[in-house]
N, C-alpha and C positions, 0 to 999 in steps of 0.2 A: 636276373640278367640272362639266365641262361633260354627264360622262353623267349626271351627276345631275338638270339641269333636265330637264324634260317640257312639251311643247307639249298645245295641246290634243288633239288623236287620240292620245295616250298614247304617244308615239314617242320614244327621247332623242334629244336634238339632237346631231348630227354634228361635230364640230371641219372647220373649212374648212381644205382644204389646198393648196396652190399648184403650179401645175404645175411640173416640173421644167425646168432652162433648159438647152439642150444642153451638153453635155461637151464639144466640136470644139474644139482647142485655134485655130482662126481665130475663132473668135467669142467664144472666152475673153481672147483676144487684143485685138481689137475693143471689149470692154467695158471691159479695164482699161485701153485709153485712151481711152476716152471718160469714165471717170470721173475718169482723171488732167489732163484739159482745165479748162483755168483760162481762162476769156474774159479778154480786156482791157480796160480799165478803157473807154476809147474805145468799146468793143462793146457794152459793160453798159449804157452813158448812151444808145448808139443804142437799144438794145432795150426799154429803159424809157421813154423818150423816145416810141416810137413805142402803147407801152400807156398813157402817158396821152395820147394822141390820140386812140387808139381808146375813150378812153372817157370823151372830152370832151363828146358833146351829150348826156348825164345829168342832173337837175337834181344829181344829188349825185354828185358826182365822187370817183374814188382815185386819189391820186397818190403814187407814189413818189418818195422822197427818202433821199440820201444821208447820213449821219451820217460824220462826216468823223474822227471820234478814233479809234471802232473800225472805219471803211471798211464797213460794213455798211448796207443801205436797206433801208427801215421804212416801212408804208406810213401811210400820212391819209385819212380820208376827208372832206371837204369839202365843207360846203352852197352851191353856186354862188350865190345870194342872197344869205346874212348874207356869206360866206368864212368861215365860223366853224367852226373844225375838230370835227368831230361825234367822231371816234375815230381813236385811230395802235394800228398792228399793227407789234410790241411800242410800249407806250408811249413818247415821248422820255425823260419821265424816269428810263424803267426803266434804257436805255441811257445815258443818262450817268450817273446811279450806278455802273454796270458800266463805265464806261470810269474814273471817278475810283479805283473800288477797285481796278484794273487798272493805271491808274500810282501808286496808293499801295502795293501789291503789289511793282510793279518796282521804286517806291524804297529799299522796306526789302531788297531782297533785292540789289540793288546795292550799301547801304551795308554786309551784313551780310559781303558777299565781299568 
């Protein structure tokens, strides 16, 4: 699809490709624990903790927040005048729908074994 679009000076557009990432098994090594690194719950709260600091003197502030059924943080954004939440990234509601279908899911599949 992509040879088929045309820019203006009559050229097709190129597919963008990525450079390749070295083969050295020390650095193949290196990535697959750094993707196997799981923070600690203690770390995640310092780390967020210090990003809503850093972005306290805003008149509209984000703040991360914890959703505690699926263990997952979501953010808010917040008008520091009203405190009236402007938007959350995902929704809360979205996520506890997903957390209730999530233990209506386990119960049936608990009860069915």
């Amino acid at each position: 699809m992509l040879d088929k679009i045309r820019v203006s000076n009559h050229q097709p557009v190129q597919p963008v490709t990525h450079p390749r990432k070295s083969e050295d098994p020390e650095s193949l090594t290196a990535e697959r624990e750094m993707a196997q690194y799981q923070p600690s719950k203690e770390e995640m709260k310092k780390v967020v903790q210090g990003m809503n600091d850093f972005l306290y003197p805003s008149t509209i502030h984000v703040k991360f927040e914890f959703h505690d059924e699926l263990e997952e943080y979501y953010v808010t954004m917040v008008d520091d005048q009203t405190q009236e939440i402007i938007r959350e990234i995902p929704p809360k509601k979205l996520l506890d729908m997903y957390a209730a279908m999530t233990e209506y899911l386990g119960i049936l599949i608990d009860k069915k074994v």
